[in-house]
C-alpha atoms as an extended CHARMM CRD file, in Angstrom:
* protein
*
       168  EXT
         1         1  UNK       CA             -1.3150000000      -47.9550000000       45.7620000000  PROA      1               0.0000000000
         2         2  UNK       CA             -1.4920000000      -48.7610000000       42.0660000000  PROA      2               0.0000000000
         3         3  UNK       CA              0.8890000000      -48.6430000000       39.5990000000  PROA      3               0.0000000000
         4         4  UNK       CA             -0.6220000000      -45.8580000000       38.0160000000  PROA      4               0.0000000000
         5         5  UNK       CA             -0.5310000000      -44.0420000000       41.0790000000  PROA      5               0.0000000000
         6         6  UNK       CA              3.5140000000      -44.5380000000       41.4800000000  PROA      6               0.0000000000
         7         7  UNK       CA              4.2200000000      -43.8060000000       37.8870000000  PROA      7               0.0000000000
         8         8  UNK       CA              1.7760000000      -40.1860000000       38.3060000000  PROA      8               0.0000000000
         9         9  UNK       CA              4.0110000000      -39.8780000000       41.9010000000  PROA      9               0.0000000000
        10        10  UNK       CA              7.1950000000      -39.7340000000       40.0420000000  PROA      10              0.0000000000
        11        11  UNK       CA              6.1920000000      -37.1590000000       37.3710000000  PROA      11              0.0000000000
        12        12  UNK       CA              4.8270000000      -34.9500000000       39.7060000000  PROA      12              0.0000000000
        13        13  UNK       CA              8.2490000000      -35.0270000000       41.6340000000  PROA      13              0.0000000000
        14        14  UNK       CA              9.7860000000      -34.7280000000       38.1300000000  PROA      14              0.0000000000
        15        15  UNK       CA              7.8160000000      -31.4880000000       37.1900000000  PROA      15              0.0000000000
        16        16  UNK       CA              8.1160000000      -30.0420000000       40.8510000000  PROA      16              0.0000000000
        17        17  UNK       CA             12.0440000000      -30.1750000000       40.8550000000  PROA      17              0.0000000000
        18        18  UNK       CA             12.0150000000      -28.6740000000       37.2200000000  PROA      18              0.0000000000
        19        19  UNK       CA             10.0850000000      -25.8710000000       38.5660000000  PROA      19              0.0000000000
        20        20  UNK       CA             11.9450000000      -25.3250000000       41.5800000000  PROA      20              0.0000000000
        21        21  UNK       CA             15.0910000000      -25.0650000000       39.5580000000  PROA      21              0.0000000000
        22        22  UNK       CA             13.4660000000      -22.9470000000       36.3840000000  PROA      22              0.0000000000
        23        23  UNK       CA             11.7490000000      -20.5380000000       39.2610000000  PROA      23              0.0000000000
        24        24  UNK       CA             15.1830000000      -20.2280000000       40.9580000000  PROA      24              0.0000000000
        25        25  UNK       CA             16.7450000000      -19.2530000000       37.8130000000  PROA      25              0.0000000000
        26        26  UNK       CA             14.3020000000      -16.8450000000       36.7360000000  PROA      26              0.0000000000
        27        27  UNK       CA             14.4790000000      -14.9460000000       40.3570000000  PROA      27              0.0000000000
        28        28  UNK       CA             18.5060000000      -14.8720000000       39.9450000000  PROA      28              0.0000000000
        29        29  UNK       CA             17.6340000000      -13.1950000000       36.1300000000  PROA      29              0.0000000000
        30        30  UNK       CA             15.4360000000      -10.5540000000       38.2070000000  PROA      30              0.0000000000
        31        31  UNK       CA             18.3070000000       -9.9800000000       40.9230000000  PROA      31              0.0000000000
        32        32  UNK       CA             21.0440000000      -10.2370000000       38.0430000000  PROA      32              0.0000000000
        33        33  UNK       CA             19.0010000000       -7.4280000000       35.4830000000  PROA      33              0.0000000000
        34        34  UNK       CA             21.5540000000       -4.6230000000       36.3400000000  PROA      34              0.0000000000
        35        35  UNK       CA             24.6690000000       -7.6760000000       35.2740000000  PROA      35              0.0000000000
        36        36  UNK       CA             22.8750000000       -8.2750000000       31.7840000000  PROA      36              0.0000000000
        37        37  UNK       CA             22.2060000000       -4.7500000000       31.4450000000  PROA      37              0.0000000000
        38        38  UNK       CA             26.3330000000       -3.8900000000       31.8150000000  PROA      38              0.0000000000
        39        39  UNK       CA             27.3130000000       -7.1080000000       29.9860000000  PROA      39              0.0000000000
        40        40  UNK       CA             25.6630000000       -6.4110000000       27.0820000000  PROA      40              0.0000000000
        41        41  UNK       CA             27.5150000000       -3.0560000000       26.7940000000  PROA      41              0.0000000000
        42        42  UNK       CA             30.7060000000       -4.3900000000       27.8000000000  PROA      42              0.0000000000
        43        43  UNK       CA             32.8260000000       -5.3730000000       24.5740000000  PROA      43              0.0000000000
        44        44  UNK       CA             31.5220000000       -1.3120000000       23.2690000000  PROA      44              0.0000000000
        45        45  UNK       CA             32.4410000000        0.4840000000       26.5610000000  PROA      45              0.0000000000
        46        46  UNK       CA             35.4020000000       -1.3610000000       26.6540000000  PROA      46              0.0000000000
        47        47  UNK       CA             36.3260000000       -0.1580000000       23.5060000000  PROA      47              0.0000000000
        48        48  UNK       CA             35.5180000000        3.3300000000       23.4760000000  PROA      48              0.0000000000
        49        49  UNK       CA             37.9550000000        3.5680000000       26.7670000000  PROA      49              0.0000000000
        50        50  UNK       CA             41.0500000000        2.0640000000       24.9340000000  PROA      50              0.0000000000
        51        51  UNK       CA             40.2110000000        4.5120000000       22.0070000000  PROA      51              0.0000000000
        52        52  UNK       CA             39.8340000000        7.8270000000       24.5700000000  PROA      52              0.0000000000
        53        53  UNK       CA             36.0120000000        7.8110000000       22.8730000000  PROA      53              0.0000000000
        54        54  UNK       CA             33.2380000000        9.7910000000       24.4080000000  PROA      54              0.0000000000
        55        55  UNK       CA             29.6540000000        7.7660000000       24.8820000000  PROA      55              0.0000000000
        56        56  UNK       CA             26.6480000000        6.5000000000       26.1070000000  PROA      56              0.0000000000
        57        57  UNK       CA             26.1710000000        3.2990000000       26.6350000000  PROA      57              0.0000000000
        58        58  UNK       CA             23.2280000000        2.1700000000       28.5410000000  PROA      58              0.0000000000
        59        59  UNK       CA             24.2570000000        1.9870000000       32.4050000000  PROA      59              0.0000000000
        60        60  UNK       CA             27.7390000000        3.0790000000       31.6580000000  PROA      60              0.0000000000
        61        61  UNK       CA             28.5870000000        6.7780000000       30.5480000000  PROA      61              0.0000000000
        62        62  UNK       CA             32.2830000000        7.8710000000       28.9470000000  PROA      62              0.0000000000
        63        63  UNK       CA             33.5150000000       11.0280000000       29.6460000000  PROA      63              0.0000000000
        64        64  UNK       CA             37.1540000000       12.8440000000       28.5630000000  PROA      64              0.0000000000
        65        65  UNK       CA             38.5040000000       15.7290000000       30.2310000000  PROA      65              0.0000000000
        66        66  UNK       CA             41.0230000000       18.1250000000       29.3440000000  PROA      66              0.0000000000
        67        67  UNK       CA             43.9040000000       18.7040000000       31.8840000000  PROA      67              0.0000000000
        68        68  UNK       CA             46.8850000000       20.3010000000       31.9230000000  PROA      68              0.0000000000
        69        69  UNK       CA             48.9750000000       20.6930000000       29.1910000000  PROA      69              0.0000000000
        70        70  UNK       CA             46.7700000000       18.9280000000       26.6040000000  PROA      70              0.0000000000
        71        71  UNK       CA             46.5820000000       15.5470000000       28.2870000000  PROA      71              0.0000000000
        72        72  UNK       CA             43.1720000000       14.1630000000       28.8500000000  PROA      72              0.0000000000
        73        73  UNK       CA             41.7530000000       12.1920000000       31.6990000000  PROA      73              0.0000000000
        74        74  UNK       CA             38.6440000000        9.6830000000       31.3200000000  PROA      74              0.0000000000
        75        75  UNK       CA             36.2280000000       10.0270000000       33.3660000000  PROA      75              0.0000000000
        76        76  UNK       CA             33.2540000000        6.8140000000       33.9740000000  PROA      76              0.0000000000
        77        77  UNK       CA             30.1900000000        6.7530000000       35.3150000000  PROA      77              0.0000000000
        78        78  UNK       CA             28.0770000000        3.3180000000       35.8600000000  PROA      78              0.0000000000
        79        79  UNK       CA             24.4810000000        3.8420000000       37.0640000000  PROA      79              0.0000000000
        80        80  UNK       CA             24.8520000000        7.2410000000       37.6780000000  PROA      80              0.0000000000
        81        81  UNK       CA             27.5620000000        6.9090000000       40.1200000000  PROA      81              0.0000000000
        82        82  UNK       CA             31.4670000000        7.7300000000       38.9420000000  PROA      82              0.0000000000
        83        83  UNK       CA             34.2750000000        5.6840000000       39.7200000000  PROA      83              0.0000000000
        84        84  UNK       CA             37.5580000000        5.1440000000       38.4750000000  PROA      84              0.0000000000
        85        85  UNK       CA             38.1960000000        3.3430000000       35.0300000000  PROA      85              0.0000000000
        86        86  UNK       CA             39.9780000000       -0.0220000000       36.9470000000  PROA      86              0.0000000000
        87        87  UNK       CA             36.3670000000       -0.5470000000       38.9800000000  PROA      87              0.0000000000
        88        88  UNK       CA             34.5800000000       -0.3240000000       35.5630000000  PROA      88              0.0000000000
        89        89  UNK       CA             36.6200000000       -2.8470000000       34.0730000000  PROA      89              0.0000000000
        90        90  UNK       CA             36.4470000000       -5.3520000000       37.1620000000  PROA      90              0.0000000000
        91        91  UNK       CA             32.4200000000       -4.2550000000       37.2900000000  PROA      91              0.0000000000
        92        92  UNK       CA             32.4080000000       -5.7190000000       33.6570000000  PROA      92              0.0000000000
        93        93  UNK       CA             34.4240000000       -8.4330000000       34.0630000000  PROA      93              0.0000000000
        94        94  UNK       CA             32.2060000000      -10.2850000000       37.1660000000  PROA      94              0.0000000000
        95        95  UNK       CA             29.4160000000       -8.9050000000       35.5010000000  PROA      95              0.0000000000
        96        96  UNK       CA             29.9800000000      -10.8800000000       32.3070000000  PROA      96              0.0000000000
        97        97  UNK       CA             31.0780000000      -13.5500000000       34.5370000000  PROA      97              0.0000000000
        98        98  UNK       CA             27.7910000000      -14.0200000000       36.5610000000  PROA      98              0.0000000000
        99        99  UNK       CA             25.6990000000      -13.7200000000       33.1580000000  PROA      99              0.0000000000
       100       100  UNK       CA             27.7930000000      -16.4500000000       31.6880000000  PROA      100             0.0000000000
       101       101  UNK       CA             26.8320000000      -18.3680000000       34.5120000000  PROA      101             0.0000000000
       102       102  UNK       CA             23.3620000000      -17.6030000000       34.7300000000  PROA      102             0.0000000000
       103       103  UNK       CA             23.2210000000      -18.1220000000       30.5970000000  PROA      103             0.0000000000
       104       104  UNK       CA             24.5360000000      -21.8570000000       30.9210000000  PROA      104             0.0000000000
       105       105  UNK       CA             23.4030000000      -23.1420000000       34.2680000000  PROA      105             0.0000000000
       106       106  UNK       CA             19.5140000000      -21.4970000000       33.1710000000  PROA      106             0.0000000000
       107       107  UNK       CA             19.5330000000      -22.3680000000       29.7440000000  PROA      107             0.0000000000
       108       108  UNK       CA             16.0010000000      -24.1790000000       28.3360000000  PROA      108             0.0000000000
       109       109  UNK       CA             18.6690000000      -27.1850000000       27.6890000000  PROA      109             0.0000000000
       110       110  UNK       CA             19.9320000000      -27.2140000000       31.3540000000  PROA      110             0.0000000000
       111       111  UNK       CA             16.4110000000      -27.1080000000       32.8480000000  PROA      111             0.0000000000
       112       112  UNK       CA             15.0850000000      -29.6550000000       30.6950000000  PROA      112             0.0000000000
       113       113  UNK       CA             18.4840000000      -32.2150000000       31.5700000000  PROA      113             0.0000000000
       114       114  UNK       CA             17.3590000000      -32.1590000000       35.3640000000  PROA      114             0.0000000000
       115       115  UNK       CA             14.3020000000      -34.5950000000       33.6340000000  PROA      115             0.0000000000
       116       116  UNK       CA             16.9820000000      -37.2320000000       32.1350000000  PROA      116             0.0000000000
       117       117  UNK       CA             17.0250000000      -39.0110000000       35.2820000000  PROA      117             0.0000000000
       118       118  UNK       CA             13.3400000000      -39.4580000000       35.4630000000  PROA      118             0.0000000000
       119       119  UNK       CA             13.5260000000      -41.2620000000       31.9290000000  PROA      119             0.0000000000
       120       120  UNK       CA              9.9330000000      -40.4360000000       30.8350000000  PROA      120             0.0000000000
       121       121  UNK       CA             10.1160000000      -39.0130000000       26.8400000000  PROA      121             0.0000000000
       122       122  UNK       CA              6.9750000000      -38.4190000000       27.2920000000  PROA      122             0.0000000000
       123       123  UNK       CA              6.8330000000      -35.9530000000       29.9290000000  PROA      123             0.0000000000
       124       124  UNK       CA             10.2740000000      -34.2580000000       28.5010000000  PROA      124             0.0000000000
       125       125  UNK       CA              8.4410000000      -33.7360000000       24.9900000000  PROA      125             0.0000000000
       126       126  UNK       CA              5.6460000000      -32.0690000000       27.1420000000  PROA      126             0.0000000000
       127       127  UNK       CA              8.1480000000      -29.9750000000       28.7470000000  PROA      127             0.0000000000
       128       128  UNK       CA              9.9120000000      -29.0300000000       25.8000000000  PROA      128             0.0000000000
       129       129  UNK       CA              6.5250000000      -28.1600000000       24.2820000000  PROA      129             0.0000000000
       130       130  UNK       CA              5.0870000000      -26.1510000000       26.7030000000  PROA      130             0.0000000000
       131       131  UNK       CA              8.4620000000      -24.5800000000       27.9900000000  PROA      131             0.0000000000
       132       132  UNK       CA              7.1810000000      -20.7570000000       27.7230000000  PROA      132             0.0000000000
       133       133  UNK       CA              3.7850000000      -21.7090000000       29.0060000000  PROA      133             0.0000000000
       134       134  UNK       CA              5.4140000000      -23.6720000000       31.7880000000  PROA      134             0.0000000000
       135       135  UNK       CA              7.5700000000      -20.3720000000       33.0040000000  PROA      135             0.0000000000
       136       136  UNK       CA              3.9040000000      -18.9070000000       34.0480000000  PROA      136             0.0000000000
       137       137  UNK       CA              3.9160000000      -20.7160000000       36.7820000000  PROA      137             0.0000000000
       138       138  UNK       CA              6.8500000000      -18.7130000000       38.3000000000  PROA      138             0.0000000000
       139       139  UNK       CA              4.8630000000      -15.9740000000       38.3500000000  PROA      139             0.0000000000
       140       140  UNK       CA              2.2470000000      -18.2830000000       40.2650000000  PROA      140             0.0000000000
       141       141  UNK       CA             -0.1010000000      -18.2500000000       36.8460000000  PROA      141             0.0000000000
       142       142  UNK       CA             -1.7780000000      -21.6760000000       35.7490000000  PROA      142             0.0000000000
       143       143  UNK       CA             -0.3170000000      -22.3720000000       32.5740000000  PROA      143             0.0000000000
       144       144  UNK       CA             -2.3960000000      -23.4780000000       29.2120000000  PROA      144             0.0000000000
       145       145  UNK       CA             -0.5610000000      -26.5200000000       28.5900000000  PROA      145             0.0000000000
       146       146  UNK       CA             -0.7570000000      -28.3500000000       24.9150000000  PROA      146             0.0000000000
       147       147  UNK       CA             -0.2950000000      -32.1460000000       26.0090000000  PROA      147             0.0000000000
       148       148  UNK       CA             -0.9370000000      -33.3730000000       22.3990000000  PROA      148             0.0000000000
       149       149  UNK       CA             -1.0320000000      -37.7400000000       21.8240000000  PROA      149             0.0000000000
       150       150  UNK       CA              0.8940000000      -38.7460000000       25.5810000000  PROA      150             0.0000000000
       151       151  UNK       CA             -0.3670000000      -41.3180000000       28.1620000000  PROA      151             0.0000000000
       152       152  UNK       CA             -2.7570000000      -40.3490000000       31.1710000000  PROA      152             0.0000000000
       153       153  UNK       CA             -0.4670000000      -40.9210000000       33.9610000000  PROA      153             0.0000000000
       154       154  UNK       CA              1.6140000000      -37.7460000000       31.9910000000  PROA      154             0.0000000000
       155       155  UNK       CA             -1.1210000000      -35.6810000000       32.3060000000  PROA      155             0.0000000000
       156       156  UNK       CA             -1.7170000000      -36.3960000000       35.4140000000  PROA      156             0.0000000000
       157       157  UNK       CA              1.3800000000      -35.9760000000       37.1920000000  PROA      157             0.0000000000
       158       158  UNK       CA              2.4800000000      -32.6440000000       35.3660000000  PROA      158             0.0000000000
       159       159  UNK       CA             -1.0390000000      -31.2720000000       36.5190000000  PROA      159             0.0000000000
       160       160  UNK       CA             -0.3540000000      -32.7840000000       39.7120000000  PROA      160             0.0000000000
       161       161  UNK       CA              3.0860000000      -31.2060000000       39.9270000000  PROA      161             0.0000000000
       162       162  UNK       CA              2.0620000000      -27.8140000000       38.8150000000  PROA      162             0.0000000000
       163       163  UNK       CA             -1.0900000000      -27.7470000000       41.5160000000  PROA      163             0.0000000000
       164       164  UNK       CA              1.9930000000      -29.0250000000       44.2810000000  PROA      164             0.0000000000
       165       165  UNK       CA              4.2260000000      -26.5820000000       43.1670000000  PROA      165             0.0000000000
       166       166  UNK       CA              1.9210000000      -23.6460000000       43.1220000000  PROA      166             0.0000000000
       167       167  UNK       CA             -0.1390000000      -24.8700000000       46.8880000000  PROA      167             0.0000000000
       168       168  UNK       CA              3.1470000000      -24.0920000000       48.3900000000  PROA      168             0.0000000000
């Protein structure tokens, strides 16, 4: 086997664990919708129950009710279901929690690090270019990749990787 050969070898196993990993991510975002969704609404909602405010917000509806002798209870709802004001808060809290997560250990930046060990600036600047057109291929698309002025053996292991990852 040629050199060439190796060198193409190792990018393909380069692009094939970045796509495992970006994949991964992107099926956690899919399973984790209805955690963005509440975190996003979290600091309001949160707010608007320490204030005894009525409101919408998204997943999570506010409610007050009168009782007896003028005091008022709150009443919460979160995805059309009502629970108690405690589970609301802790619902918030792991969801903001798990989107954290998701934010840092997903981010463009933390995908892209799992190619520092491969050393290649080459294919990382390829990467980095092509980063939304590379995502495609979660969805089992062929991306329309931009390779611009970068060797062969580049080209031909990140096409290489893509037709591994995507024959699986």
């Amino acid at each position: 086997m040629s050199a060439h050969n190796v060198v193409v070898g190792i990018i393909s196993e380069a692009l094939v664990d970045l796509l495992k990993r970006m994949c991964e991510c992107e099926k956690l975002k899919e399973l984790h919708v209805k955690d963005f969704e509440l975190a996003k609404v979290a600091d309001e909602v949160t707010k608007a129950i320490s204030e005894g405010r009525e409101g919408d917000f998204g997943p999570v509806v506010v409610r007050l009710q009168k009782k007896f002798l003028g005091r008022r209870e709150i009443k919460v709802w979160l995805f059309g279901r009502e629970i108690d004001v405690d589970s609301l808060l802790s619902e918030i809290s792991k969801a903001k929690s798990r989107v954290s997560w998701l934010l840092n250990d997903c981010s463009d930046q933390a995908l892209i690090e799992t190619l520092y060990k491969y050393e290649d600036r080459y294919l990382i600047e390829v990467v980095q270019r092509n980063f939304n057109e590379i995502r495609k291929v979660c969805s089992r698309e062929v991306p329309k990749l931009v390779f611009g002025d970068v060797p062969t053996y580049v080209i031909e292991g990140v096409t290489r990787g893509i037709e591994t990852y995507l024959s699986k």
